[in-house]
C-alpha positions as CSV (number, residue, x, y, z in Angstrom):
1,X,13.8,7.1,7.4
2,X,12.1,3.7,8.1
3,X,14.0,0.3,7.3
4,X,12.1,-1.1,4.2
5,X,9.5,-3.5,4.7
6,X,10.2,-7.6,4.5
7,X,7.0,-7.7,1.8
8,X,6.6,-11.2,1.6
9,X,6.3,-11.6,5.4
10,X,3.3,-9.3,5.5
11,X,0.0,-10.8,5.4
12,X,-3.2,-8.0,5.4
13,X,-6.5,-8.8,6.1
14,X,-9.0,-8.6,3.1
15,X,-10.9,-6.3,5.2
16,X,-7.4,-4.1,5.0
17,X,-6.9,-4.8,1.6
18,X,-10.7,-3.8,0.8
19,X,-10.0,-0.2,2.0
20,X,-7.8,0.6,-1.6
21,X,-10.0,0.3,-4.7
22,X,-8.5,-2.4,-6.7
23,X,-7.9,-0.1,-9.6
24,X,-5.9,2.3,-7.4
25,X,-4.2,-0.2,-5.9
26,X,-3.0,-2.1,-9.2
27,X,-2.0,1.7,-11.7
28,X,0.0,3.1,-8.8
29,X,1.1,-1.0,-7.1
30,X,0.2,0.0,-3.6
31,X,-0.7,-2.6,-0.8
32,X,-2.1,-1.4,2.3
33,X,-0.5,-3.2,5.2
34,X,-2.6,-2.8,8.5
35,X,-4.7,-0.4,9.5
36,X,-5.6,0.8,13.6
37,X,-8.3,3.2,13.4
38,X,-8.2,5.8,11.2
39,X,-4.8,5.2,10.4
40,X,-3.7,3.0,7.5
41,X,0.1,1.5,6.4
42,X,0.5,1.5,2.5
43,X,3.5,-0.3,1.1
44,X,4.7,1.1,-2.1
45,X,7.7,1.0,-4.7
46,X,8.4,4.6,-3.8
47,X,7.3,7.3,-1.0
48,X,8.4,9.9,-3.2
49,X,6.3,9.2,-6.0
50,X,4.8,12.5,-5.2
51,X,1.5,11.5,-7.9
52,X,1.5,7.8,-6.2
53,X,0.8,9.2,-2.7
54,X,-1.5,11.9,-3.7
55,X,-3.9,9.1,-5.7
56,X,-3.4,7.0,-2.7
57,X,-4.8,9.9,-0.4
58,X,-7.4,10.8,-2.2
59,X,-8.8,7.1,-2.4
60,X,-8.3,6.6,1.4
61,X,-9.9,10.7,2.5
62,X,-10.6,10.9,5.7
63,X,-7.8,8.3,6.9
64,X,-4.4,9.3,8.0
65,X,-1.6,7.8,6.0
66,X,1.7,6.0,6.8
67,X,3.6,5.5,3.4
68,X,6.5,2.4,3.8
69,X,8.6,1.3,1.0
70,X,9.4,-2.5,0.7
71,X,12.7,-4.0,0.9
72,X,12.0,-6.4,-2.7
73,X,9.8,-3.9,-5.3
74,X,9.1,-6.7,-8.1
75,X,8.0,-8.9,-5.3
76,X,5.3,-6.1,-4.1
77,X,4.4,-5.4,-7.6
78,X,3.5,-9.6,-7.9
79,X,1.4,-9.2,-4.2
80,X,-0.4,-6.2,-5.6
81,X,-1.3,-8.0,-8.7
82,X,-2.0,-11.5,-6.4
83,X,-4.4,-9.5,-4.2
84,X,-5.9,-7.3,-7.0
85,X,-6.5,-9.7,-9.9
């Protein structure tokens, strides 16, 4: 298991950001992080939100996800909503 993710350190690009409709993004509070090719890091409250993910995956087809949780959830919630008004 991967150490939770200092949230409020990250920074994504909007071009990152831009690859998660903002609806998606805001009803399940996902950020993505970084992306390297085909592959994309997406921050959210919990991996094992089994309906989360699956939403997530389906918005992002074709891309292989990395799910990481962070280590302050009420802070990702207020980034999600900062960077998905």
């Amino acid at each position: 298991m991967s150490a939770p993710i200092d949230i409020v350190r990250v920074r994504p690009t909007l071009e990152t950001l831009a690859l998660l409709p903002a609806r998606t993004a805001r009803a399940v509070g996902a950020l993505p992080l970084s992306r390297q090719g085909d592959s994309v890091v997406v921050c959210v409250a919990d991996k094992t939100d089994y309906a989360a993910v699956e939403r997530i995956e389906n918005a992002l087809q074709g891309m292989t996800v990395e799910f990481v949780e962070p280590n302050d959830r009420d802070a990702l919630r207020r980034i999600v909503r900062e960077n998905y008004p």
